[in-house]
N, CA, C and O atoms as CSV, one atom per row, in Angstrom:
chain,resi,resn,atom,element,x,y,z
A,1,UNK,N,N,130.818,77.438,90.324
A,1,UNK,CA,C,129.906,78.542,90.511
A,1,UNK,C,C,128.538,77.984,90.881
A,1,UNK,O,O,128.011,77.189,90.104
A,2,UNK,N,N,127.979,78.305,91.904
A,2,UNK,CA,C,126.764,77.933,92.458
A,2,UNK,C,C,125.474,78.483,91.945
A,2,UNK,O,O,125.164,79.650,92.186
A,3,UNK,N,N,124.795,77.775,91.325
A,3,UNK,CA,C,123.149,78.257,90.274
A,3,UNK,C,C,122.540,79.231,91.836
A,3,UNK,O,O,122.721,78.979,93.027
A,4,UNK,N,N,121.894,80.210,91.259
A,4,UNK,CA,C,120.973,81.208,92.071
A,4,UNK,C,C,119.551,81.252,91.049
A,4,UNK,O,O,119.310,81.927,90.048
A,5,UNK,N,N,118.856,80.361,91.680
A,5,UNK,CA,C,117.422,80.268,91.351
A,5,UNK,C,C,116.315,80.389,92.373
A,5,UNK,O,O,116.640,80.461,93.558
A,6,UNK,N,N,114.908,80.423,91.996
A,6,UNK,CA,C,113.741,80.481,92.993
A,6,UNK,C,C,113.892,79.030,93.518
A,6,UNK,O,O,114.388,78.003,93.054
A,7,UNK,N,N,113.219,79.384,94.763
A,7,UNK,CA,C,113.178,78.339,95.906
A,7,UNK,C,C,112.046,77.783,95.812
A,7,UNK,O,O,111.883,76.682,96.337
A,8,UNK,N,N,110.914,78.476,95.059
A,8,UNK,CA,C,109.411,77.965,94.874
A,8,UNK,C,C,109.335,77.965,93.251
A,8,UNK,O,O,110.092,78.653,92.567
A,9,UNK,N,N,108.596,77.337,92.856
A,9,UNK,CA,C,107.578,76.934,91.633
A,9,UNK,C,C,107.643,78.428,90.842
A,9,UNK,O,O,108.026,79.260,91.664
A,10,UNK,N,N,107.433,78.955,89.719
A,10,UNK,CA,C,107.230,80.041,89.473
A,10,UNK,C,C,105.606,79.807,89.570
A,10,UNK,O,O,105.030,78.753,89.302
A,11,UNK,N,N,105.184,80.661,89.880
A,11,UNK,CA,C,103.757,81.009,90.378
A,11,UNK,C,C,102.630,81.276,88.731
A,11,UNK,O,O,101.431,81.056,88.558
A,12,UNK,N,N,103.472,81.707,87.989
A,12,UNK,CA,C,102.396,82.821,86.943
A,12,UNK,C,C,101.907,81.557,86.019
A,12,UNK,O,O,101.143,81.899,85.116
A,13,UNK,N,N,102.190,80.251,86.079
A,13,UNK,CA,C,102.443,78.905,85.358
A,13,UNK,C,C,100.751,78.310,85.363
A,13,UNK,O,O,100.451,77.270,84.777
A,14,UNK,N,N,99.852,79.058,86.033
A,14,UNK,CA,C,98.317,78.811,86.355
A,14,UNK,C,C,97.600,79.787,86.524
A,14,UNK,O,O,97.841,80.825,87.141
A,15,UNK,N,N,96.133,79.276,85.632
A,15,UNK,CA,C,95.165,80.904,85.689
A,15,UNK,C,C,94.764,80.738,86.966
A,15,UNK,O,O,94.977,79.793,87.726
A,16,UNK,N,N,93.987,82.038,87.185
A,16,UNK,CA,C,93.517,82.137,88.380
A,16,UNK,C,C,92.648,81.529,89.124
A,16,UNK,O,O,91.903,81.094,88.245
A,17,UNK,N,N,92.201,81.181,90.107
A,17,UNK,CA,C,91.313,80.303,90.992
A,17,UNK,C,C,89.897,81.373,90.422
A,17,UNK,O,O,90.000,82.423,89.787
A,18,UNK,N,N,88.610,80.686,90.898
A,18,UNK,CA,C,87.292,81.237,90.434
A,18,UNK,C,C,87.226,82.279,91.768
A,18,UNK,O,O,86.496,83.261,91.638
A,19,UNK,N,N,87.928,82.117,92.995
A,19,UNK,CA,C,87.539,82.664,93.920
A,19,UNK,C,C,88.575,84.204,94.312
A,19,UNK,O,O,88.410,85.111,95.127
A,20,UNK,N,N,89.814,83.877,93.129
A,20,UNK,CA,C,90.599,85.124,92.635
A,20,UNK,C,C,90.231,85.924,91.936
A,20,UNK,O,O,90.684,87.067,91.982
A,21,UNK,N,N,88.995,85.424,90.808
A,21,UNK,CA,C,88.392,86.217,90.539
A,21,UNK,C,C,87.476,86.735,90.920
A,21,UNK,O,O,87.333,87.907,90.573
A,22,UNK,N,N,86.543,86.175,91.712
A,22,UNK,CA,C,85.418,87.030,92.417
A,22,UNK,C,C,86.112,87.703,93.502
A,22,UNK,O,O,85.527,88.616,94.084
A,23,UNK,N,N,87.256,87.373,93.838
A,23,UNK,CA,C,88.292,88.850,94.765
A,23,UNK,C,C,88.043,90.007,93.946
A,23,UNK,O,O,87.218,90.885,94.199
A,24,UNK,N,N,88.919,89.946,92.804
A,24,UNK,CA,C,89.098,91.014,92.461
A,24,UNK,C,C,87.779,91.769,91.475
A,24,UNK,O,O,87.822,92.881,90.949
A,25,UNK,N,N,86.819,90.927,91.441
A,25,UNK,CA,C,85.081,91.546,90.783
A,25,UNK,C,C,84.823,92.266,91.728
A,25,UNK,O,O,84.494,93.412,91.422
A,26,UNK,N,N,84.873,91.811,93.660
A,26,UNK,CA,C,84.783,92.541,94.128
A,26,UNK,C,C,85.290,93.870,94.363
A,26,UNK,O,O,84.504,94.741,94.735
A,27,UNK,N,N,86.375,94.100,94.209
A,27,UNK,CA,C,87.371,94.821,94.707
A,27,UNK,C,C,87.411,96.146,93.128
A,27,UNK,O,O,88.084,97.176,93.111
A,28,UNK,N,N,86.681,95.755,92.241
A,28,UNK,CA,C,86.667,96.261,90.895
A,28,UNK,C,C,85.991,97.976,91.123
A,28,UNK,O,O,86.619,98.773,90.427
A,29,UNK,N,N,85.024,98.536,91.831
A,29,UNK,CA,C,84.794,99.554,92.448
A,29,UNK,C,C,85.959,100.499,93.181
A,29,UNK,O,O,85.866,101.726,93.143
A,30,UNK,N,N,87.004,99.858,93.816
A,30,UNK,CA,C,87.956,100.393,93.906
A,30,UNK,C,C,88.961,100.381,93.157
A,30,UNK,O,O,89.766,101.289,93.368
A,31,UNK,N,N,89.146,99.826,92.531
A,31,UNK,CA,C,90.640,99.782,91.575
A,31,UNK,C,C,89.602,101.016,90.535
A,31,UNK,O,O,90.182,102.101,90.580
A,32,UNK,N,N,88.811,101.071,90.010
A,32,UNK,CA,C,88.431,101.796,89.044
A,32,UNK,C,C,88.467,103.776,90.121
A,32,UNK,O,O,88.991,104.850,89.825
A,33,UNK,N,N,87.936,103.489,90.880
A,33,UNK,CA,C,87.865,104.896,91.718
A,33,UNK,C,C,89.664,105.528,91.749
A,33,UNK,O,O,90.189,106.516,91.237
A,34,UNK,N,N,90.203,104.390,92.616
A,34,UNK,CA,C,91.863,104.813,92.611
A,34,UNK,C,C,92.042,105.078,91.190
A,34,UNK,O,O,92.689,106.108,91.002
A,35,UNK,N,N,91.652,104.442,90.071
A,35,UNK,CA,C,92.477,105.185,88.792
A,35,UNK,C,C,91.688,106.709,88.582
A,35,UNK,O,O,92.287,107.774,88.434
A,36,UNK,N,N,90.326,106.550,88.604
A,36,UNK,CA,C,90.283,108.395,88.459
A,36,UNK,C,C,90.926,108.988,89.566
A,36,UNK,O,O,91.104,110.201,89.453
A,37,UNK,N,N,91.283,108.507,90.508
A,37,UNK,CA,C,92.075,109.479,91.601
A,37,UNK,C,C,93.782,109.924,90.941
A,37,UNK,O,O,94.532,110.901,90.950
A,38,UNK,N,N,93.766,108.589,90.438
A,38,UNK,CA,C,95.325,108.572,89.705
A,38,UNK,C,C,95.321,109.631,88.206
A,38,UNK,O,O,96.246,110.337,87.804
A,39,UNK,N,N,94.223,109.476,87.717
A,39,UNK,CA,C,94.367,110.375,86.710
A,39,UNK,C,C,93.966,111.597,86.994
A,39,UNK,O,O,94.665,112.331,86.296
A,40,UNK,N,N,93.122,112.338,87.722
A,40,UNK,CA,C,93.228,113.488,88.233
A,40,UNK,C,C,94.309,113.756,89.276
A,40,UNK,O,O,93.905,114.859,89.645
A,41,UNK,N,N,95.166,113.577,89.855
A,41,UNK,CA,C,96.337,113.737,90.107
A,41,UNK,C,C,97.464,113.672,88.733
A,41,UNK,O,O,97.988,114.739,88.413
A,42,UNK,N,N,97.606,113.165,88.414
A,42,UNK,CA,C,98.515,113.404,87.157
A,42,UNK,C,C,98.178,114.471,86.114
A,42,UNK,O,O,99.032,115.146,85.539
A,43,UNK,N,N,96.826,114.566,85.916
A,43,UNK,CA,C,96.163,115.649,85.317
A,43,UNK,C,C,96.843,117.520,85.844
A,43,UNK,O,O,97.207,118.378,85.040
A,44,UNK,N,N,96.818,117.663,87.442
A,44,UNK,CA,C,96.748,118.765,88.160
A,44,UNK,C,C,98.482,118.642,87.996
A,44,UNK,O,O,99.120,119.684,88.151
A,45,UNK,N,N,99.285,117.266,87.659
A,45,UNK,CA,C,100.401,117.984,87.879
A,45,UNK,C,C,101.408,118.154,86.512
A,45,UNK,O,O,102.602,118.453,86.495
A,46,UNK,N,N,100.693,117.921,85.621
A,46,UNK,CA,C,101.078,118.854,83.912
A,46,UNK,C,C,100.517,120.080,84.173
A,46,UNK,O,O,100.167,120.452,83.053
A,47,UNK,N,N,100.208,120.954,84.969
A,47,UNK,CA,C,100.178,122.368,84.790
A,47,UNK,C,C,99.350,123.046,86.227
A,47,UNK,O,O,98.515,122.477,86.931
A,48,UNK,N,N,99.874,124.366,86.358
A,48,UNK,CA,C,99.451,124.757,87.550
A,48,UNK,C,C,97.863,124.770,88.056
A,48,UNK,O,O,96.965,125.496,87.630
A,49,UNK,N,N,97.773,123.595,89.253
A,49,UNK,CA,C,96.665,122.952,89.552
A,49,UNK,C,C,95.435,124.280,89.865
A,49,UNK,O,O,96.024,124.854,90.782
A,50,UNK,N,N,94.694,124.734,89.748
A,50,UNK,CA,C,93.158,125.547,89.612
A,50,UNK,C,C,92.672,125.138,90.374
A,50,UNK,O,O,93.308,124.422,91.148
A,51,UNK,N,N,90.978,125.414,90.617
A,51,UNK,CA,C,90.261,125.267,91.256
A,51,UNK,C,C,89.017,123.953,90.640
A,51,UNK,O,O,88.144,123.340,91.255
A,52,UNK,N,N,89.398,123.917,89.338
A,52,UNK,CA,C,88.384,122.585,88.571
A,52,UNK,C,C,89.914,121.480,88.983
A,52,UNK,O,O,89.177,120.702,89.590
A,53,UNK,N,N,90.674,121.123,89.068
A,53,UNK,CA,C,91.678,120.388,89.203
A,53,UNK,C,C,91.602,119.744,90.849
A,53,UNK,O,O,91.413,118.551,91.083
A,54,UNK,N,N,91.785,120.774,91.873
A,54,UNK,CA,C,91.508,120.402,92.894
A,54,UNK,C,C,89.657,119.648,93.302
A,54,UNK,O,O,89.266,118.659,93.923
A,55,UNK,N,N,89.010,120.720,92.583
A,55,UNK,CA,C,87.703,119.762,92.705
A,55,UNK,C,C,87.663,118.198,92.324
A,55,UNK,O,O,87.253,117.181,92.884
A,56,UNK,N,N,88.200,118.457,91.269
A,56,UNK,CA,C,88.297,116.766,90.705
A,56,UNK,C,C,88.703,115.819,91.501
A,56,UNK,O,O,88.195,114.719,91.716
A,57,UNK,N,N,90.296,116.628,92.225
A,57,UNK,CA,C,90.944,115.668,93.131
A,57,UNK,C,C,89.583,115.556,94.488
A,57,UNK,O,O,89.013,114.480,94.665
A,58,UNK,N,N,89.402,116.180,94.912
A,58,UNK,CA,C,88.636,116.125,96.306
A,58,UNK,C,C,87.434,114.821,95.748
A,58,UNK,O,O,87.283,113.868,96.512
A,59,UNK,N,N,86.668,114.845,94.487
A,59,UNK,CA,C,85.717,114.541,94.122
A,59,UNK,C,C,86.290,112.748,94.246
A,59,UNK,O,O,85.872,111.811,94.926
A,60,UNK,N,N,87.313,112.854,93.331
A,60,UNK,CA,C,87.992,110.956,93.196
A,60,UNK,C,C,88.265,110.585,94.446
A,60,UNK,O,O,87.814,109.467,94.696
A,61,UNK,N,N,89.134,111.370,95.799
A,61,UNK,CA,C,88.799,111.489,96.918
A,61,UNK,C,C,87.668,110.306,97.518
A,61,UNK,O,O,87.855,109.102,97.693
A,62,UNK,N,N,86.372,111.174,97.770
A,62,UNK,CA,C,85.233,110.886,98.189
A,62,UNK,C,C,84.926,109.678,97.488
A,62,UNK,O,O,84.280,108.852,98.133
A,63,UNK,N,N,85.252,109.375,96.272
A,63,UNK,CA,C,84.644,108.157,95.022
A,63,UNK,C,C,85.903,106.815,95.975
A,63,UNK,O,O,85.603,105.624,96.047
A,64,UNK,N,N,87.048,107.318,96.502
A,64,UNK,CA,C,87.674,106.339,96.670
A,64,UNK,C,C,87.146,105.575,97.833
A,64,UNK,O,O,86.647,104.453,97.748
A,65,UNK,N,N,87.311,106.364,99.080
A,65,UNK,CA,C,86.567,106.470,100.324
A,65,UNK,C,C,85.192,105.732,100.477
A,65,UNK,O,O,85.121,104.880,101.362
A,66,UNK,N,N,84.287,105.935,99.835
A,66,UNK,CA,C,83.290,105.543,99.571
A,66,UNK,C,C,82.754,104.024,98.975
A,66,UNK,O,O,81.869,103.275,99.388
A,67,UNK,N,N,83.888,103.893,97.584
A,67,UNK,CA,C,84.309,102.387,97.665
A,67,UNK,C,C,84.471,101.579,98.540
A,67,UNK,O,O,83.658,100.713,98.865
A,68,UNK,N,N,85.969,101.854,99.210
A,68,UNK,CA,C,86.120,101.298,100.674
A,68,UNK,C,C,85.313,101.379,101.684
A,68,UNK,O,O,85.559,100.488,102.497
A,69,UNK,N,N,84.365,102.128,102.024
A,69,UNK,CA,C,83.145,102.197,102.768
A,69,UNK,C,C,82.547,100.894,102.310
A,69,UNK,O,O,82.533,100.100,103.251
A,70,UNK,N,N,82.039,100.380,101.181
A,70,UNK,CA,C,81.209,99.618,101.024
A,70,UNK,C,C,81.563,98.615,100.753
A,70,UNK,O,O,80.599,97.859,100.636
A,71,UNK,N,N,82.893,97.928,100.490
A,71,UNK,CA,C,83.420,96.934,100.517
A,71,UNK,C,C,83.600,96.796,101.583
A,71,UNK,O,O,83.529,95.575,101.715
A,72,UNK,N,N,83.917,97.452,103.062
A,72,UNK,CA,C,84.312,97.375,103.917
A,72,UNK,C,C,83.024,97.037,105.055
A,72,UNK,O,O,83.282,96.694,106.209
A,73,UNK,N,N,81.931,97.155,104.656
A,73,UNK,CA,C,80.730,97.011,105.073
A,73,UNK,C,C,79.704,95.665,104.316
A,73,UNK,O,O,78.523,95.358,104.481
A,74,UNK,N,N,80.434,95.283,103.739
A,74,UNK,CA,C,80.161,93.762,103.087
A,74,UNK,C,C,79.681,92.487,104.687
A,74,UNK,O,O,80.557,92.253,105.520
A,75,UNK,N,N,78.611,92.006,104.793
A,75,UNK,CA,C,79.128,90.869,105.962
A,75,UNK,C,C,80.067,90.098,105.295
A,75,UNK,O,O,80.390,90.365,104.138
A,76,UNK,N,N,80.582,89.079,105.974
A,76,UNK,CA,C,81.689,88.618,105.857
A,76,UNK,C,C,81.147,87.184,105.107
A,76,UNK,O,O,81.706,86.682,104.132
A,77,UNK,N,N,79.747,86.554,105.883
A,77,UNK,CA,C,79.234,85.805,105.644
A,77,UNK,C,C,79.035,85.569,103.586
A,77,UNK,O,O,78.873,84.691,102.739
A,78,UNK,N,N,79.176,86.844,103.709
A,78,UNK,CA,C,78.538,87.398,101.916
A,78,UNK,C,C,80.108,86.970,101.021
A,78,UNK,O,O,80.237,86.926,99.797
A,79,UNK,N,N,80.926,86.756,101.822
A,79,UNK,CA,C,81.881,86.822,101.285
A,79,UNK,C,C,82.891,85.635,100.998
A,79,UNK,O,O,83.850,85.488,100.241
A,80,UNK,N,N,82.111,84.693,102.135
A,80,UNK,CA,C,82.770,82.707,101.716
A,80,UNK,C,C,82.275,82.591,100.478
A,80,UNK,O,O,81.394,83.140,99.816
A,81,UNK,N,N,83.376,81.398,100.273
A,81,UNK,CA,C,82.198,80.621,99.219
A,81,UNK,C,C,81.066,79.774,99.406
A,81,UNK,O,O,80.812,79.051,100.370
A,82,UNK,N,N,80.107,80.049,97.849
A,82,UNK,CA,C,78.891,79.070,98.330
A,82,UNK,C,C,78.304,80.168,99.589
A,82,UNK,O,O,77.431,79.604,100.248
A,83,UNK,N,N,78.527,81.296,99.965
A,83,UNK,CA,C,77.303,81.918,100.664
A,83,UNK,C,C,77.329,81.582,102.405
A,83,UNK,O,O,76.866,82.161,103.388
A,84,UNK,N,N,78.046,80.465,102.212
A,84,UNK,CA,C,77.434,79.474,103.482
A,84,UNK,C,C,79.187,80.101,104.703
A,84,UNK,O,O,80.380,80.351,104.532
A,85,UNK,N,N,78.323,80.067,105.659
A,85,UNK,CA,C,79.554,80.615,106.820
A,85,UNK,C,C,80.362,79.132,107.780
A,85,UNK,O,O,81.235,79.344,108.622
């Protein structure tokens, strides 16, 4: 019988690089927006969604959008390490 294992290293075996974390420091404006989007959606769908329900949704909406606006408007330069391009 022939072993069926990974072909690579298991990965999870090392913390993260300093520059994995300033990924995701950046990126922390959106992951927090998508969860109020996620919880006002789950909110509207335990019971028949209203007009404060849909506001909410439209509102996390705009909060998500807006994130991505400004991460997305980052120079790039801002975004090596060390500053330097």
């Amino acid at each position: 019988m022939k072993h069926i294992g990974a072909a690579q290293p298991v990965v999870t075996d090392h913390e993260p690089t300093n520059a994995e974390l300033e990924a995701i420091e950046r990126e922390m404006p959106i992951i927090r927006a998508e969860l109020d989007l996620l919880d006002a959606q789950i909110t509207a769908l335990d019971r028949v969604p209203n007009e404060l329900d849909a506001r909410r949704i439209r509102r996390a909406r705009r909060k998500v959008l807006a994130a991505r606006r400004s991460l997305a408007n980052v120079p790039v330069v801002a975004l090596l390490p060390g500053g330097a391009a």
